[in-house]
N, C-alpha and C positions, 0 to 999 in steps of 0.2 A: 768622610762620615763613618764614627763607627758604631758596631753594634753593641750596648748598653742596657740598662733597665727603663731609661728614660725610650731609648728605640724599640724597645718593648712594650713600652706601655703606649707608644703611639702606633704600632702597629694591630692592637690591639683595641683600639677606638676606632680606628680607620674598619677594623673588621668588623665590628659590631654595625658599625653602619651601613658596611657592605651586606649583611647582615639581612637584614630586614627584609627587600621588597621581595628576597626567596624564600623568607619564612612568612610572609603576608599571605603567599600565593599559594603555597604549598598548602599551608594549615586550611586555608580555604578550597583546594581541590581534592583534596584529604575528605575533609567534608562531603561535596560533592559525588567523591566518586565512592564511599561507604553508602550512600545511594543509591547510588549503581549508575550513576551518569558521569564519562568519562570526557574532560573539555580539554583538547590539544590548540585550542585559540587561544591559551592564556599568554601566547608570547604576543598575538596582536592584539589583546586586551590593554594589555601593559603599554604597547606601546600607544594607542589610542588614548589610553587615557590620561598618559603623561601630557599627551597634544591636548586636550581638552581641559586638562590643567591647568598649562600654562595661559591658553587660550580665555580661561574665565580669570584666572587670576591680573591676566596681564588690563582686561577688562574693566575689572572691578578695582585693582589695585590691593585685593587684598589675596595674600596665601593662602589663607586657611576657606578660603571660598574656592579657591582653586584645587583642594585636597577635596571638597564637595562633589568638587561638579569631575575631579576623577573616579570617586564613586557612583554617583548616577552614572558615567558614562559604562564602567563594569557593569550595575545593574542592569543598563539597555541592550549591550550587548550580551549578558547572560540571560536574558528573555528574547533574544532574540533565537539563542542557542537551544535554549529549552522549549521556545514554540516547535524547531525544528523537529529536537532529536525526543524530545517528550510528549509532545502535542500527535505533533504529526508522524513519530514513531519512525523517523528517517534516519539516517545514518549518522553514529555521532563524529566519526574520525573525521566523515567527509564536511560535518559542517562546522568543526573547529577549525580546519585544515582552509574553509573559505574565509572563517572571520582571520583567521594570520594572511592570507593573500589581500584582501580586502587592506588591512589596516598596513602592509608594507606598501598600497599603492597609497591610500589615502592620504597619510600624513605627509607625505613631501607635494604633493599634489595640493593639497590644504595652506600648507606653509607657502609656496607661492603665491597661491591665488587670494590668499588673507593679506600676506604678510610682502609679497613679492621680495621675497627672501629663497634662497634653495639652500634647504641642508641642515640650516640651524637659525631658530631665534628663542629671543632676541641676540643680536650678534655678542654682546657682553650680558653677565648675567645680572638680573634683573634686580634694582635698586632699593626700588618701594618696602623691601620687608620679608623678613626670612623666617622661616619656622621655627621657635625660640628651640633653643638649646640647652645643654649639661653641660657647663664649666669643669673643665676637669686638667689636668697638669700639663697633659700632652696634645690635646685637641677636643673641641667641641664634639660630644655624645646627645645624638639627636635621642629626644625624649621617644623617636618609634621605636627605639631598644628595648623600656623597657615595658613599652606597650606591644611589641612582638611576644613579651615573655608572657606577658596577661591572656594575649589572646591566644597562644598555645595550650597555655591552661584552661583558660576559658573551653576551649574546643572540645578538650579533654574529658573533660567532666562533663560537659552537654553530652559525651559521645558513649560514656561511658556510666554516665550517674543518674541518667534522666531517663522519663519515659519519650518524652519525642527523640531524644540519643537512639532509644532502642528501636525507635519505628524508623528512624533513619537504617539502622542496619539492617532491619530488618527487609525493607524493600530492597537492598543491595546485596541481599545475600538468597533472599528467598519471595518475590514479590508476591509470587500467588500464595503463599503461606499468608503474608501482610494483608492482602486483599480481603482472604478468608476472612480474616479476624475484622474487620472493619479499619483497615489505614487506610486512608488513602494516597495508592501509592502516585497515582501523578500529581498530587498540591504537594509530596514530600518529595519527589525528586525535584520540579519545580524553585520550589522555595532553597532546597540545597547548593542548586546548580547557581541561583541568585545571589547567596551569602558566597559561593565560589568566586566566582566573577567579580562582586564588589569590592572583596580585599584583592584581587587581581588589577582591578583600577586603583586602587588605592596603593597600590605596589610603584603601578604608574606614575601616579602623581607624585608620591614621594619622591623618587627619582628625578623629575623633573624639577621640583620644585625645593626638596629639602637639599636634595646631593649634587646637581647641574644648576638650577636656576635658569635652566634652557631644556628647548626640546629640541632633540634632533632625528633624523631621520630610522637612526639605528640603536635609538638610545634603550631600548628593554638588550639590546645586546646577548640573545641566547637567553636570558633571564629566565622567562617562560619554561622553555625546554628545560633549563635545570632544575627547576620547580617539579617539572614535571617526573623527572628521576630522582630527585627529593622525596617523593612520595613513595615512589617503589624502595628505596632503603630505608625507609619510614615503618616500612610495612602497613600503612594506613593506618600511623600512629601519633598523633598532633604534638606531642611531648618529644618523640625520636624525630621527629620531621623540624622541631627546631633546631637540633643536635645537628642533622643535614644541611640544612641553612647555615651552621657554624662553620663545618666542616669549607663551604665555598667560600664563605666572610674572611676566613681567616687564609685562607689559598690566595685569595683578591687582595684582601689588607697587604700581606707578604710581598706578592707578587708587587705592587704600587710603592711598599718601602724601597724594596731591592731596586726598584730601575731609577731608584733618584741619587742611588750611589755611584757616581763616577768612576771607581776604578773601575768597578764591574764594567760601567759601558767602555771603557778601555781598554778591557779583555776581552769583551764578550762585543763584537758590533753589532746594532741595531739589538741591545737586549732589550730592551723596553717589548720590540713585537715579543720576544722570544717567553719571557715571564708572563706578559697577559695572556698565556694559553694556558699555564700551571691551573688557574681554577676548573676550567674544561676538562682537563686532564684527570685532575686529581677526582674529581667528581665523577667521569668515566672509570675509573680504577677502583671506587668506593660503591659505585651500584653495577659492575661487571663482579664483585664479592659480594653482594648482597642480592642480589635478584634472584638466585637459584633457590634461597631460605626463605622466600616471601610469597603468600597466597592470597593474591587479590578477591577481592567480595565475588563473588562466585557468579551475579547475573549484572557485571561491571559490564558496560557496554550493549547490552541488550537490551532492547526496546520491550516493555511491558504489555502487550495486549491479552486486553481482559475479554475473555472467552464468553 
């Protein structure tokens, strides 16, 4: 196999769709946490709602029901996040840190007891109907490309062009100032933490459903967590947070060409493990440079009470 225009431009597909459920998540905790509400569960969102996914599509037999009800499942679980850390004014680290322990027990626990499967279903990926796609030279480009690009934009301009934009920062940055003025600042972190979480499911489901057509036990695979340093080299910026998302797309795409090439595994034994670390990697090396330059929203993480 060698390397070409045509190995470039399928390298290059492959990354765009790697693409996505980091720039789903990001843009949506980006959101959230200009708020001021900080959600480290987005890796067991992801992966819950990849399971719930597959779970209603396999059901109903249709995909785009199953992108649904990945959604609602983000939804419930970022109300469930926002009762805690916003409601009830408790700690946000500690009650992201249970929805990712929760959803690492739940889904293989589920998958059995549904499915009396361990580890992965259905065992081949599923038949009934796939997410339509982009015909292109070198390999199908899933249409959430270029609806990753919309909604970055989109975000951008709520975040930046709008008045509920500005009362979103404004509780993230200064909540008793927000307050003064009449926000209200728990329906807006609320409500943020909500659009957070939903493309976090939505991240889920894709994966599942558009790039696997299975769920398996580990399948958000660190995803969450790089989302979550996506945003810190973002600087809590919806436009550079998809640039972040490229940055791992294109590390993953790479990494997946190179281990299909022979000699390498010839040279190199067992490279295939050796290459799926380069997106970790590279992504550690890109916000261990950028986190010293970046000022998170200044009452990120702290609970609002109104005096």
């Amino acid at each position: 196999m060698s390397f070409d225009f045509g190995s470039l431009g399928a390298i290059s597909v492959i990354s765009l769709n790697f693409m996505v459920p980091i720039a789903l998540t990001a843009i949506g905790e980006i959101f959230a946490e200009k708020a001021g509400v900080v959600n480290i569960g987005l890796e067991g969102i992801m992966l819950v709602g990849a399971f719930f996914a597959i779970l209603v599509a396999w059901n109903t037999g249709n995909p785009y029901m199953g992108l649904l009800g990945g959604v609602a499942t983000g939804l419930g679980f970022g109300a469930l996040h926002a009762v805690i850390s916003v409601w009830l004014k408790g700690d946000q680290i500690i009650s992201g840190v249970g929805l990712n322990l929760f959803a690492i027990g739940f889904v293989p626990f589920a998958t059995f007891a549904i499915w009396n499967v361990s580890g992965v279903f259905p065992p081949v990926s599923f038949s009934f109907g796939r997410i339509a796609e982009i015909s292109t030279p070198w390999a199908p480009l899933s249409y959430f490309v270029p609806i990753s690009v919309g909604v970055s934009i989109l975000f951008w301009y709520l975040l930046k062009r709008t008045r509920w934009g500005y009362q979103v920062r404004a509780t993230g940055e200064n909540p008793e100032a927000a307050d003064a003025v009449g926000i209200d600042v728990e329906k807006t972190r609320i409500i943020a933490v909500l659009i957070g979480s939903a493309l976090a499911g939505l991240a889920g489901a894709y994966l599942s459903i558009d790039v696997v057509g299975q769920v398996t036990k580990d399948i958000s695979a660190g995803r969450g967590f790089i989302a979550l340093a996506t945003v810190v080299f973002a600087g809590w910026n919806p436009l550079v947070g998809l640039v972040g998302a490229l940055v791992f797309g294109y590390s993953q795409g790479a990494a997946t060409w190179f281990a299909g090439v022979p000699a390498l595994r010839d040279v190199i034994p067992h490279a295939d493990y050796l290459l799926s670390a380069i997106p970790y990697i590279a992504t550690l090396v890109v916000v261990a440079i950028a986190i010293g330059r970046r000022n998170a929203p200044k009452a990120l993480g702290v609970a609002y009470k109104r005096e």
